[in-house]
N, C-alpha and C positions, 0 to 999 in steps of 0.2 A: 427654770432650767433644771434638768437633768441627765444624771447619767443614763442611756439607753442601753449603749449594748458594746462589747470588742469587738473588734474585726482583725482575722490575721489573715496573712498571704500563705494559701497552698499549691504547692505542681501539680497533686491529684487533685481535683477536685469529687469524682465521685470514690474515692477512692478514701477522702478526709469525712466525706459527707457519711459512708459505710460505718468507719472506723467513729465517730461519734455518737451518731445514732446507735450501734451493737454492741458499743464498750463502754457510755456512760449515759445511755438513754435516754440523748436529748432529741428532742423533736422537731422537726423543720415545721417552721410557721410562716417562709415566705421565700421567693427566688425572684431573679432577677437580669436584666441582662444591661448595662451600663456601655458597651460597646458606641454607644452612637455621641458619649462623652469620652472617646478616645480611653472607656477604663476597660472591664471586664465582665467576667458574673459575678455572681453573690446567691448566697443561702446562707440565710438566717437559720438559728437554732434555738430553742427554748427549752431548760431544764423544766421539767414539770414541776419541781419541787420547788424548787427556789425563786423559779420565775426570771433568775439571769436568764443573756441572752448571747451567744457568739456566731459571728457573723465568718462565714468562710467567704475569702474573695481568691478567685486563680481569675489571673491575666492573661491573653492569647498575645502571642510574638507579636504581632501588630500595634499590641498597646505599652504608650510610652512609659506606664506603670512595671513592665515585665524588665526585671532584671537579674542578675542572679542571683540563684538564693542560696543563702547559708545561713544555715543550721541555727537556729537562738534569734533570727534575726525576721522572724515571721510578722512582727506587731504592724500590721497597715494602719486602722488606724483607732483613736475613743470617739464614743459616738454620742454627743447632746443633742437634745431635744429642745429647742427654743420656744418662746412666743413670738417672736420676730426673726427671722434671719438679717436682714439686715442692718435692725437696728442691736444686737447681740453682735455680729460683725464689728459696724463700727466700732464701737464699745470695747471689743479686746482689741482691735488693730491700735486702737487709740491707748491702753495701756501696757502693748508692748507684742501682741500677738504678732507672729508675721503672717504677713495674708500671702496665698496663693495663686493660682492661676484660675481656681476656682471660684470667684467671690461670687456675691450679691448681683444677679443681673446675666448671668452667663446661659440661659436657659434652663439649668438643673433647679431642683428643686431643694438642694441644699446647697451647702459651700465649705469651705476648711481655710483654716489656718493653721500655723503648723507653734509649737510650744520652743522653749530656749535651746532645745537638742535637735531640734526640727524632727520630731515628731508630729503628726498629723492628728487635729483634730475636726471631725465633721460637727457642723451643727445643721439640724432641718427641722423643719416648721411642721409641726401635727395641725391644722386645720383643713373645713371641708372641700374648701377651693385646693388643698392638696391633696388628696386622700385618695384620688385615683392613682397618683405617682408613686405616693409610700405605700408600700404594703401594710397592711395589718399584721399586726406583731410587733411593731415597731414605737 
């Protein structure tokens, strides 16, 4: 398991996507549209240098994810990389993680549980029976 990438919540979306890429020239390595899991988009971003990774996610009024937003309070969500979803599930649920709405088995191709502040964390599975789902960069 690894750390992969942050994710925070934006209003703008090409508007955060601009203001990244032209002010600290990170690079988009992947998009996405989550809409059919009641989420939103996403673009992925990659420092060239460093090889971090931050994930932009804006929600459209339709998704139960959209709420308002204030200012410091952007973090959606940390993003690991498992060999199993969910046998890594089980395994935090079981020492204290709180599972979501999203587990093991929901059609997505990842899942979250959320840490003692209820922060969100994703975990999803890098192999080739998924690799049509996750983008590259990830």
């Amino acid at each position: 398991m690894y750390l992969s990438y942050v994710g925070i919540r934006v209003t703008d979306l090409q508007g955060s996507l601009r203001f990244y890429e032209d002010l600290f020239g990170l690079e988009e390595v992947a998009r996405g549209d989550n809409s059919k899991f009641g989420a939103g988009v996403f673009v992925l971003l990659r420092d060239k240098k460093s090889g971090m990774k931050l994930e932009l996610n804006w929600y459209p009024e339709s998704s139960k994810y959209n709420s308002p937003y204030v200012a410091g309070e952007g973090l959606d969500h940390l993003a690991f990389c498992v060999d199993s979803i969910k046998e890594k599930f089980k395994e935090l649920v079981n020492k204290g993680a709180s599972p979501t709405e999203f587990g093991p088995g929901t059609g997505a191709s990842y899942c979250y549980v959320k840490d003692p502040d209820g922060n969100w964390i994703e975990l999803y599975q890098r192999n080739e029976q998924l690799s049509e789902t996750i983008p590259k960069g990830y």
